[in-house]
C-alpha positions as CSV (number, residue, x, y, z in Angstrom):
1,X,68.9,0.8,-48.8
2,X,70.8,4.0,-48.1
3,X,74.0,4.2,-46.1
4,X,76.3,7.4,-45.0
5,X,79.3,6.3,-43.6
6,X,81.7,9.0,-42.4
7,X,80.2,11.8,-44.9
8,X,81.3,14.9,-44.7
9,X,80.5,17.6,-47.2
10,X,82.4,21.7,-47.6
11,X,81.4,24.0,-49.9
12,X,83.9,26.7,-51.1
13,X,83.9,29.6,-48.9
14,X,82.3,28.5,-46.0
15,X,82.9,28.4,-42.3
16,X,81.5,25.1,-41.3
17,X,80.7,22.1,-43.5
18,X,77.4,21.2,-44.2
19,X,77.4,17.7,-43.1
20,X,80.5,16.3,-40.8
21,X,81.1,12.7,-40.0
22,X,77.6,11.9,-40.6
23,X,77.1,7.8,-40.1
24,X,72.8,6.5,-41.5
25,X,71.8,3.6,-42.6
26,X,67.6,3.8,-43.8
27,X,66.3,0.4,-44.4
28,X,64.3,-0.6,-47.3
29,X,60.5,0.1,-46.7
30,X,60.9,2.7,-44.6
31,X,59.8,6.5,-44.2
32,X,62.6,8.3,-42.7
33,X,61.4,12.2,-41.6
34,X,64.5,14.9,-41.9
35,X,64.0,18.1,-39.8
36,X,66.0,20.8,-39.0
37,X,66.2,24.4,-39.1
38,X,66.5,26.7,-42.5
39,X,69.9,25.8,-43.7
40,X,70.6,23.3,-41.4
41,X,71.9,21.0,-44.0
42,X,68.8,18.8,-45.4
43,X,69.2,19.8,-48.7
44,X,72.3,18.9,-48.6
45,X,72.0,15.8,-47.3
46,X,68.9,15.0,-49.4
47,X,71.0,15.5,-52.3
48,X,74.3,13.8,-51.7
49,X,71.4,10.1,-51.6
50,X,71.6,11.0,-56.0
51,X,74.9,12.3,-56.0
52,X,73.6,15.8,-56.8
53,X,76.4,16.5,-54.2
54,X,78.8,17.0,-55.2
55,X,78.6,16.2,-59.0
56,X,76.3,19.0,-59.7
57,X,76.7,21.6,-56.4
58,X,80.3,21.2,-56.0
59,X,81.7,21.3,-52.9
60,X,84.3,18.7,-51.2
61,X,82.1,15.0,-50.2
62,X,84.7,12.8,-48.3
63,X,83.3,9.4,-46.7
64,X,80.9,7.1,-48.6
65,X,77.5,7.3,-49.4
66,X,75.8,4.0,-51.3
67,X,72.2,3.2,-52.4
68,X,71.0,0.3,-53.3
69,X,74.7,-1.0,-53.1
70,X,75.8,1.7,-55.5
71,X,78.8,4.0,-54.3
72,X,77.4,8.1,-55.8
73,X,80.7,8.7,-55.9
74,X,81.2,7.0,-59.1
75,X,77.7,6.8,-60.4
76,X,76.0,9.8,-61.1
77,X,72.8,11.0,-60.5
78,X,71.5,9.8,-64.4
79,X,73.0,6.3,-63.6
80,X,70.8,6.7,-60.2
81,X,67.4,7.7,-62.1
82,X,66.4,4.2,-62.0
83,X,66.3,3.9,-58.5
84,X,66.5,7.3,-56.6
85,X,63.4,10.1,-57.9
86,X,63.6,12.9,-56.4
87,X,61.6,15.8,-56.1
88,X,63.4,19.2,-55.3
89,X,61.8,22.8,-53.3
90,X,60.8,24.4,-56.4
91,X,58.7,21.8,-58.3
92,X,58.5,23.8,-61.7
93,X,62.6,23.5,-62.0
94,X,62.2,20.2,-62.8
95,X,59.3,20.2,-65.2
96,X,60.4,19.6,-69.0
97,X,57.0,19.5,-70.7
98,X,53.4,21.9,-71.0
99,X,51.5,19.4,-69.9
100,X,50.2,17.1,-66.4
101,X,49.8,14.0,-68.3
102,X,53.4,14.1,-70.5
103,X,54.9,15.2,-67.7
104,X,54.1,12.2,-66.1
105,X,55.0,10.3,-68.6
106,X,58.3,11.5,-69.9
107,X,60.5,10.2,-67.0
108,X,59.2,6.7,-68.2
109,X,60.1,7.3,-71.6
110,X,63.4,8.5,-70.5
111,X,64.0,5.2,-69.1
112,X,63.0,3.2,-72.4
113,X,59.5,1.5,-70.8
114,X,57.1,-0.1,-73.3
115,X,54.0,2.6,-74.1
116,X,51.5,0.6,-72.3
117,X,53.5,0.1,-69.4
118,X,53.6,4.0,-69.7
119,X,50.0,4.4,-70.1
120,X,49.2,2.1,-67.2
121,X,51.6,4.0,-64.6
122,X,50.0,7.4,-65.8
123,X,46.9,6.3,-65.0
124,X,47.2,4.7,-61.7
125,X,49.7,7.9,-60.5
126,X,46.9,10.2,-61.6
127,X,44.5,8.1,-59.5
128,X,46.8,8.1,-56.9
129,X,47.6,12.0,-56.1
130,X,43.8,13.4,-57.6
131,X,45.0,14.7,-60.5
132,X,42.9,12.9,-63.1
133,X,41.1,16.1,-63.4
134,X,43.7,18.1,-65.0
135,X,45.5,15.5,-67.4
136,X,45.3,17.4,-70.0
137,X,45.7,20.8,-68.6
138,X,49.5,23.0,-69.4
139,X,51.3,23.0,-66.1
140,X,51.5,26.9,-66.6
141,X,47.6,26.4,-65.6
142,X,47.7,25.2,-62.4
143,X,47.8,26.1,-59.1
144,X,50.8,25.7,-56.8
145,X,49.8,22.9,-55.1
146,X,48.7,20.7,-58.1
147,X,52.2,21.5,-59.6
148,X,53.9,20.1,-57.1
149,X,51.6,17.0,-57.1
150,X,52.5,16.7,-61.1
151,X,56.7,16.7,-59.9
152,X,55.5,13.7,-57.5
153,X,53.6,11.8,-59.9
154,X,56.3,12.4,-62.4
155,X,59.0,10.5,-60.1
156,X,56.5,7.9,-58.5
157,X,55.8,7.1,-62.4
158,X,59.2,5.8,-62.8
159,X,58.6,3.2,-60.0
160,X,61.9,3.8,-58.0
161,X,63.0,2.1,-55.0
162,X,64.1,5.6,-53.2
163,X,62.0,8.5,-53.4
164,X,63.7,11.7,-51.8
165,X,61.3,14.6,-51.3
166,X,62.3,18.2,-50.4
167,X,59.0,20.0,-48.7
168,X,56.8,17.9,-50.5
169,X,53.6,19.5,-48.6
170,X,54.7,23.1,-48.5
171,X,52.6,23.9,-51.0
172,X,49.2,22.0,-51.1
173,X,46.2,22.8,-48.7
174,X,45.9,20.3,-45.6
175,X,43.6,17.8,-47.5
176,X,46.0,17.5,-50.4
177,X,48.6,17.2,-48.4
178,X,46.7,14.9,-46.5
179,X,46.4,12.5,-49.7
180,X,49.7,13.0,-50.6
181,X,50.9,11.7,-47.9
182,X,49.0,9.0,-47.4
183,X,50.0,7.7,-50.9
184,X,53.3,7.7,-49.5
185,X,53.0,5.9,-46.8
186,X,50.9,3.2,-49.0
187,X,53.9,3.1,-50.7
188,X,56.1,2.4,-48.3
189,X,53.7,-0.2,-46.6
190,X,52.7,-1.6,-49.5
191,X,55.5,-1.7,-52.1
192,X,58.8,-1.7,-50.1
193,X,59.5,2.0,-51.0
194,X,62.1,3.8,-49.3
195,X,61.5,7.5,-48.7
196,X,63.9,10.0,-47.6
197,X,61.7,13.3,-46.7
198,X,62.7,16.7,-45.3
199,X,59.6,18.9,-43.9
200,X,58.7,22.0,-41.8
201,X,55.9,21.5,-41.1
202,X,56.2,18.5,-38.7
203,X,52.6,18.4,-38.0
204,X,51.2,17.2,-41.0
205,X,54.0,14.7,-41.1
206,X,55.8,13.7,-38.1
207,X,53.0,10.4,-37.5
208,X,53.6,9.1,-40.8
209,X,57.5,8.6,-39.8
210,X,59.6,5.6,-39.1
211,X,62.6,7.3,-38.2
212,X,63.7,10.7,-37.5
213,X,66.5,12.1,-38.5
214,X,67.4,16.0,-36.8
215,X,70.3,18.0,-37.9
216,X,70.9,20.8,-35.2
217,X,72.8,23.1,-37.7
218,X,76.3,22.1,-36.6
219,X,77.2,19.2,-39.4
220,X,76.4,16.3,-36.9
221,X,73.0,14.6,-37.1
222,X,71.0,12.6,-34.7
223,X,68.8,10.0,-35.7
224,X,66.0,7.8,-33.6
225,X,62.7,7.0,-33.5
226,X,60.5,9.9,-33.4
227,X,59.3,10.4,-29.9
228,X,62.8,9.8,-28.7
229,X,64.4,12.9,-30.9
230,X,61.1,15.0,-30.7
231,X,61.8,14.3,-26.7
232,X,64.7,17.0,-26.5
233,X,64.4,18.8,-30.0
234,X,64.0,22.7,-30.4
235,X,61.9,21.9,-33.1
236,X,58.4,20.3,-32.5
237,X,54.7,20.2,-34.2
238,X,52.0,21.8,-31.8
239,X,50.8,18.6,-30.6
240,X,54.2,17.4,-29.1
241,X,54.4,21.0,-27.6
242,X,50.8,20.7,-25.8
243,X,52.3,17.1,-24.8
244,X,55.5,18.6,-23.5
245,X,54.0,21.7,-21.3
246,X,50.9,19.1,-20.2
247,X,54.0,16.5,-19.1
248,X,52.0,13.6,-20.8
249,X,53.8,10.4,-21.0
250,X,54.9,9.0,-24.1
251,X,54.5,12.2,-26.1
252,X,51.8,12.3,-28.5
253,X,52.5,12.5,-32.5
254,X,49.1,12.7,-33.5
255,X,45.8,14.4,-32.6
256,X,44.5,11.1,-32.2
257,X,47.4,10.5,-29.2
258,X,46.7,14.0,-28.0
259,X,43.1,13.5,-27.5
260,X,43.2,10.4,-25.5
261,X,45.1,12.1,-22.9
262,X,43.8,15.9,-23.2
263,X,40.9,15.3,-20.4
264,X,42.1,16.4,-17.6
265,X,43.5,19.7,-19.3
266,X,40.1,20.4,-21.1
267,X,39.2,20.4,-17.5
268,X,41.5,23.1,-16.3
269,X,40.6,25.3,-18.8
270,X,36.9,25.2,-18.8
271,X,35.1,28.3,-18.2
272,X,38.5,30.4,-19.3
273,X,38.8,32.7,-22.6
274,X,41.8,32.4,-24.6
275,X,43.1,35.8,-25.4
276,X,43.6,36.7,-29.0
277,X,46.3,36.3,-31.3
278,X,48.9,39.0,-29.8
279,X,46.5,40.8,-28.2
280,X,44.8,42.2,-31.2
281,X,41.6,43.3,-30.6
282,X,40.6,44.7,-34.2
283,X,38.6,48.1,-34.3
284,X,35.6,47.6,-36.4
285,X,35.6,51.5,-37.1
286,X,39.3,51.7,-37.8
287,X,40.3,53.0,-41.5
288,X,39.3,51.1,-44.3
289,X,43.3,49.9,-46.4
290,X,41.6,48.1,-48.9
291,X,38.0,47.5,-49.9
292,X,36.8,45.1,-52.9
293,X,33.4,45.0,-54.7
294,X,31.7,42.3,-56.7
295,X,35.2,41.3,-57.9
296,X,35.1,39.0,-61.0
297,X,38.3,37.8,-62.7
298,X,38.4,35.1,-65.7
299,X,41.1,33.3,-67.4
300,X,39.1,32.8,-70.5
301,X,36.1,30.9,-69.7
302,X,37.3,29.5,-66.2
303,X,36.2,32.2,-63.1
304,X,39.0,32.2,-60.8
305,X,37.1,34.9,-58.3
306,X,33.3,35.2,-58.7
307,X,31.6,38.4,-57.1
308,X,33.5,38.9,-54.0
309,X,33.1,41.5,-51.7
310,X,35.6,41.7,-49.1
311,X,36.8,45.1,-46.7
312,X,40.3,44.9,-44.5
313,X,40.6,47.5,-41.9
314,X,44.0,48.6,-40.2
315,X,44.8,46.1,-37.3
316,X,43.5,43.2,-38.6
317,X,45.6,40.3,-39.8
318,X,43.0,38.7,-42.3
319,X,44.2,35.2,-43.7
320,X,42.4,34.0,-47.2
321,X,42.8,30.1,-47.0
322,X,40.8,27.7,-49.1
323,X,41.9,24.2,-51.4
324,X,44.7,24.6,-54.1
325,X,42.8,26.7,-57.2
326,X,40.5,28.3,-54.8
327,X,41.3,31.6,-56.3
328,X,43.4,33.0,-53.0
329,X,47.0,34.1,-55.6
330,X,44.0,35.8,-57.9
331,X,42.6,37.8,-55.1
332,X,45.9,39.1,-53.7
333,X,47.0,40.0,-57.3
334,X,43.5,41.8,-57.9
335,X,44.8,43.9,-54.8
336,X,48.2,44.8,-56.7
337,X,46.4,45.8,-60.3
338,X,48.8,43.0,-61.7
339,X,45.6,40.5,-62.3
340,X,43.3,42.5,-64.6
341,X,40.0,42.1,-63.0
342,X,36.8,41.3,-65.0
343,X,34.4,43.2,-63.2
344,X,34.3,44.8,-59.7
345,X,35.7,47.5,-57.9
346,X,39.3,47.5,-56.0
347,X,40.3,50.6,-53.7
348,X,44.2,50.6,-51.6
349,X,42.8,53.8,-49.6
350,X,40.2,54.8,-52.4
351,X,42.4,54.5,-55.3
352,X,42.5,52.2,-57.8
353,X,45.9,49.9,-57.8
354,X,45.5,48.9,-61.7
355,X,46.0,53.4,-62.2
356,X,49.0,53.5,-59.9
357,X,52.4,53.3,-61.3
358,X,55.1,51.2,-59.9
359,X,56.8,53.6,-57.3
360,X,53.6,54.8,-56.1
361,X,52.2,51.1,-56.1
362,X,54.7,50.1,-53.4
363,X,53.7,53.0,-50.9
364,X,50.0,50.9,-50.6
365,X,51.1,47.5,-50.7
366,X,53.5,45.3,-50.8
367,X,53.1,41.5,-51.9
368,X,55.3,38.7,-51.3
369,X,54.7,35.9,-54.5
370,X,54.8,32.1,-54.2
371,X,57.6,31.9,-56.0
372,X,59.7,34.9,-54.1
373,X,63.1,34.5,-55.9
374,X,61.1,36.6,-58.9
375,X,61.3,39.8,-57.0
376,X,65.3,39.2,-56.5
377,X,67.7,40.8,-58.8
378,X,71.1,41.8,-57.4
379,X,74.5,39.4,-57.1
380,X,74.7,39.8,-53.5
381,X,72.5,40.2,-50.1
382,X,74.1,43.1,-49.4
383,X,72.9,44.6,-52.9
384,X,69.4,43.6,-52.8
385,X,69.1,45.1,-49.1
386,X,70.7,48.4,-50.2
387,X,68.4,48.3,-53.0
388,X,65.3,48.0,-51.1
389,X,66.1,50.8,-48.7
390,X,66.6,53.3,-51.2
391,X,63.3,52.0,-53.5
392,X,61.2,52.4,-50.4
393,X,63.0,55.7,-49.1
394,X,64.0,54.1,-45.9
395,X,67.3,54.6,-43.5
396,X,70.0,52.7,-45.0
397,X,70.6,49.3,-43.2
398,X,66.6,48.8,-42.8
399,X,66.5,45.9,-45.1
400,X,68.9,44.7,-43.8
401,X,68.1,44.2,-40.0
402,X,64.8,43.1,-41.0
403,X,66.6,40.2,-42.5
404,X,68.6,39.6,-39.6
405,X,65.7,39.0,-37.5
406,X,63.7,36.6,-39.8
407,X,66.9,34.9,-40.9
408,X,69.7,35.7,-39.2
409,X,73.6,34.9,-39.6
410,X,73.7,34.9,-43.6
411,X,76.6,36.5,-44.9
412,X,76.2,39.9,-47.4
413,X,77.9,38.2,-49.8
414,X,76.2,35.5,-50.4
415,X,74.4,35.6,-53.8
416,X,70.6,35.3,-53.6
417,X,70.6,32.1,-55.6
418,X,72.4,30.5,-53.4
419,X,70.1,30.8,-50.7
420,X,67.6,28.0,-49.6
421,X,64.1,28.5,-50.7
422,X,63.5,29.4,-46.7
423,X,66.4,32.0,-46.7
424,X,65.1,33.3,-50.2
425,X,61.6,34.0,-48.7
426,X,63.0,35.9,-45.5
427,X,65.0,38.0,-47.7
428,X,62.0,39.2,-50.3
429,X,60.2,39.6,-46.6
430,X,62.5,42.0,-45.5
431,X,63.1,43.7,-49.3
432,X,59.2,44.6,-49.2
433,X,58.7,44.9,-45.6
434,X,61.5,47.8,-45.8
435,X,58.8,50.3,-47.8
436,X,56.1,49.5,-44.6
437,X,53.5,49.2,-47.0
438,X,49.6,50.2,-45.4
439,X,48.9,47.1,-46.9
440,X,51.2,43.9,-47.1
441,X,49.9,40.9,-49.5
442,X,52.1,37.5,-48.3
443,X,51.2,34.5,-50.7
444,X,52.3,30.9,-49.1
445,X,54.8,33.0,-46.9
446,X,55.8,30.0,-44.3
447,X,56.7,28.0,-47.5
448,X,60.0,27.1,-46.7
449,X,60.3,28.5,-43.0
450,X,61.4,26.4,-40.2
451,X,59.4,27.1,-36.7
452,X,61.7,29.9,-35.1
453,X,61.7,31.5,-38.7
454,X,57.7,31.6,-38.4
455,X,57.7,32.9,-34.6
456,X,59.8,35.4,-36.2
457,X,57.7,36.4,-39.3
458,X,55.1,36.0,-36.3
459,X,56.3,38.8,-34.1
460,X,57.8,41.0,-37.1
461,X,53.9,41.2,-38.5
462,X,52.2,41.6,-35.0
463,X,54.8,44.4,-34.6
464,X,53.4,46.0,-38.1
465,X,50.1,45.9,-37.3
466,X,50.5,47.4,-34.2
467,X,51.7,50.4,-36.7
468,X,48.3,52.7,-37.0
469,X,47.5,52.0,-40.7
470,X,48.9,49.0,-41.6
471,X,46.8,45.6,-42.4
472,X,47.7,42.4,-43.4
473,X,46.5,39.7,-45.8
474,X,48.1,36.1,-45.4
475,X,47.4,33.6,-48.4
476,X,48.3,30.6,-46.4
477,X,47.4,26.5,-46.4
478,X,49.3,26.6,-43.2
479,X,46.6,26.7,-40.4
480,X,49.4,27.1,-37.5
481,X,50.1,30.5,-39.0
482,X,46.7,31.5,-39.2
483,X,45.9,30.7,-35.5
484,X,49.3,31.9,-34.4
485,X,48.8,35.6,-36.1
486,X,45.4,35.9,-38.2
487,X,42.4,38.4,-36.8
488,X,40.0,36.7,-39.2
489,X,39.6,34.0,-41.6
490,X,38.0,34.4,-44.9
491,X,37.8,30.8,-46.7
492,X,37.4,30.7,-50.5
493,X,35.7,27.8,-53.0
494,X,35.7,28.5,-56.4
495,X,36.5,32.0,-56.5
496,X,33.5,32.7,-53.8
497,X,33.9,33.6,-50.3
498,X,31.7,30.9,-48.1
499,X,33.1,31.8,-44.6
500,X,34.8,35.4,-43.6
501,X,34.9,35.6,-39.8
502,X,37.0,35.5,-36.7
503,X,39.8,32.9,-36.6
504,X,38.4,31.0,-33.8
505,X,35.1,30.4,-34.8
506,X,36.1,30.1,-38.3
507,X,38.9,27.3,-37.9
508,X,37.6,25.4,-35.0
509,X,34.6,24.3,-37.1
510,X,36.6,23.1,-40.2
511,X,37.9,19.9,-39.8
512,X,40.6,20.4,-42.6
513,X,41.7,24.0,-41.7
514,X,41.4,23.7,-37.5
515,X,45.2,23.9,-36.2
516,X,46.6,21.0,-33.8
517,X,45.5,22.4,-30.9
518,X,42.2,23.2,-31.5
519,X,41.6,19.7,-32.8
520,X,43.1,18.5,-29.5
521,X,41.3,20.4,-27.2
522,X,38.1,20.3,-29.2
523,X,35.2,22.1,-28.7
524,X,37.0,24.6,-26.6
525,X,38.6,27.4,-28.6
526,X,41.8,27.2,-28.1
527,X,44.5,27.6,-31.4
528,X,47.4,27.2,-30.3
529,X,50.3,25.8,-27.2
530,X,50.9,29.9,-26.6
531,X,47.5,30.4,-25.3
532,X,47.2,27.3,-23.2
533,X,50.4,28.1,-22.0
534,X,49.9,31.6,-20.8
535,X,46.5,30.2,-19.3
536,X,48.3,27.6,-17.4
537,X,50.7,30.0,-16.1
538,X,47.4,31.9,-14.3
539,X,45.0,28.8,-13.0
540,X,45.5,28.7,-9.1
């Protein structure tokens, strides 16, 4: 269904190509994973199967790329709609209408379909991906998470033979992402689909996989099935990592592998406490950073946050998760001023945030949006970093070594919207991070982020905490994180807070929210391969 033969793509300007010599062939029927790190080339490759590349990113594509026995070189991506949809990083570039159910639609009517074949695909895509409850609402509405569903359902409307999906999880909670990917693979079981799907985070997709294809950074690409190229790969999900330092044999992809052969190392660490993330003891009589009473917000008649009372303390790494809507965005806004609460009371070190003005704003907290590319303004890395240090008062060159360590080797000339989405979040990370706010507000921040990326943001955080002052809130669907960094878990439903308590005992009774490892080693508390490692390292 798709073949590379020979491809090799250059953009102006750079050192390396993107992709070089790059021979794959993906069946029909089949769901073929992409993984690398953050600007590895996936994109790039992703695009080049609708001739995005180089029709619409230039660049130099030599070799031959066909689908469905058409060459991309001379058929464009709008002579390609009909059998390649794809589904970009940023969901709302590609939306054209205000609302979920014409969105859906209008691919379909691009293509010239009869109105009750329209009508008939709406409703079963709807179905499909759980959105049936907000057909009629204006995409501007919704959460981040049901956006991104709406950019699925508006390609899987279409009915095409290739889908190609760029992070297609990265922003739902695990259950949605759950059901979205078990469309997909219905799909491709069911109806022959080909999909073509580049992901982070590997553990919510890896088992769902047919092939995997790895790109190491260099151009080249290796492709197998996927316990053969998780066998040797840097990058890994949690549950091939536990298989790998356990030496189990074949290497698990799922928590249901994991479990079948985890007996003998429940055994081992019986009786042992798993230290907590980086040490971090919180001090329940440190200084209050922020504090939040009976906080009501409404958009109009819906309650986005009803009544919550909620206090973060320096040291502690507090992560807000919850389902997509849960009101999570609305609480770390609250925190800035920029969502005008309803009733309650919000103090950043007993001031209000909604009576501080901008400059004096960033000297209490910092937040990094969903949609990070809004806080960038200048033509060049090198502006926005320069920039940054002199906004937050800070020794020239702060900014910029910041960014070095979360995402390291971009050139200073690159322009910002150039970046991927993963190298657009590290550099808003490092432009806020530059002020060392008391208080840093990170909304979705792993969206994009390959695994050493995260360890990074990891250490960079457990390093600013360790700051006397400083607190951290994470808005996150990524459990991993949460276990890998968060103090305490605070879980939201419909704008009320049902759980706020440790991590452990918060995420190792939720089903959804538990990471790999806890699921694995189940009902020991363990969260993550860094714990049972360092306990290994100590049993006799």
């Amino acid at each position: 269904m798709i073949r590379f033969e020979q491809v090799s793509v250059r953009y102006p300007g750079a050192e390396h190509p993107a992709l070089r010599a790059v021979d794959l062939t993906v069946p029909e029927g089949e769901l073929c994973l992409v993984i690398g790190r953050t600007g590895s080339g996936k994109s790039t490759l992703l695009r080049a199967v609708n001739g995005l590349v180089p029709h619409f990113t230039g660049g130099t594509l030599t070799g031959r790329v066909t689908v469905a026995g058409r060459d991309t070189a001379t058929h464009p991506p709008r002579e390609l709609a009909d059998v390649v949809g794809v589904v970009g990083q940023d969901p709302t570039a590609g939306f054209v209408t205000d609302v979920v159910e014409e969105e859906l639609a209008y691919g379909m009517e691009s293509l010239g379909l009869p109105g009750d074949v329209m009508r008939r695909r709406v409703e079963e895509t709807l179905d499909l991906l759980g959105l049936a409850e907000v057909r009629d609402r204006a995409l501007t509405t919704l959460s981040g998470g049901q956006r991104q569903r709406v950019a699925i359902g508006s390609v899987l409307t279409a009915h095409p033979a290739v889908l190609v999906l760029d992070e297609p999880t990265s922003a739902l909670d695990p259950p949605a992402a759950e059901e979205v990917l078990a469309a997909l693979q219905r799909l491709v079981h069911d109806l022959g689909l080909t999909v073509l799907l580049a992901e982070h985070r590997l553990e919510r997709v890896v088992q769902y996989a047919d092939r995997l294809v790895y790109l190491p950074g260099d151009g080249s690409l290796r492709a197998g099935a996927p316990t053969e190229v998780l066998a040797s790969s840097p990058l890994a999900p949690p549950v091939v990592e536990l298989g790998r330092i356990a030496r189990w044999t074949p290497l698990p992809l799922s928590v249901r592998d994991a479990r079948r052969q985890a007996g003998q190392l429940r055994t081992q660490l019986q009786g042992r406490t798993a230290e907590p993330p980086h040490g971090h003891r919180p001090d329940p009589h440190a200084p209050v950073v922020a504090e939040v009473e009976a906080l009501t917000v409404r958009f109009g008649p819906v309650p986005a946050l009803r009544a919550v009372d909620l206090t973060v303390r320096a040291g502690e790494v507090v992560a807000v998760m919850g389902r997509n809507g849960a009101g999570k965005s609305t609480l770390l806004g609250a925190l800035t001023g920029l969502v005008r609460r309803t009733e309650g009371r919000v103090r950043l070190a007993g001031q209000d945030p909604a009576t501080l003005t901008p400059r004096q704003l960033i000297r209490h907290v910092g937040l990094v949006p969903q949609q990070p590319a809004d806080l960038l303004w200048a033509d060049c890395l090198a502006g926005e970093c320069e920039a940054a240090d002199a906004d937050a008062g800070a020794a020239p060159g702060t900014c910029r070594a910041l960014l070095e360590r979360l995402v390291p080797g971009l050139d200073d000339e690159l322009h910002p919207r150039d970046l991927s989405e993963g190298q657009r979040l590290g550099l808003v990370l490092a432009v806020v991070l530059s002020a060392r706010p008391p208080l840093l507000l990170l909304d979705e921040p792993t969206r994009g982020l390959d695994y050493a990326a995260k360890t990074r943001l990891v250490e960079v955080l457990g390093e600013l905490i360790d700051e006397p002052g400083r607190a951290v809130m994470l808005a996150t669907h990524d459990v991993e994180l949460a276990a890998a960094i968060a103090t305490r878990t605070v879980m939201l439903a419909d704008g009320e807070v049902v759980v706020d308590g440790p991590t452990a005992e918060v995420v190792v009774g939720s089903p959804a929210f538990a990471p790999q490892v806890a699921k694995v080693l189940a009902p020991l508390p363990w969260l993550t391969v860094e714990q049972v490692t360092d306990a290994l390292q100590v049993l006799p």
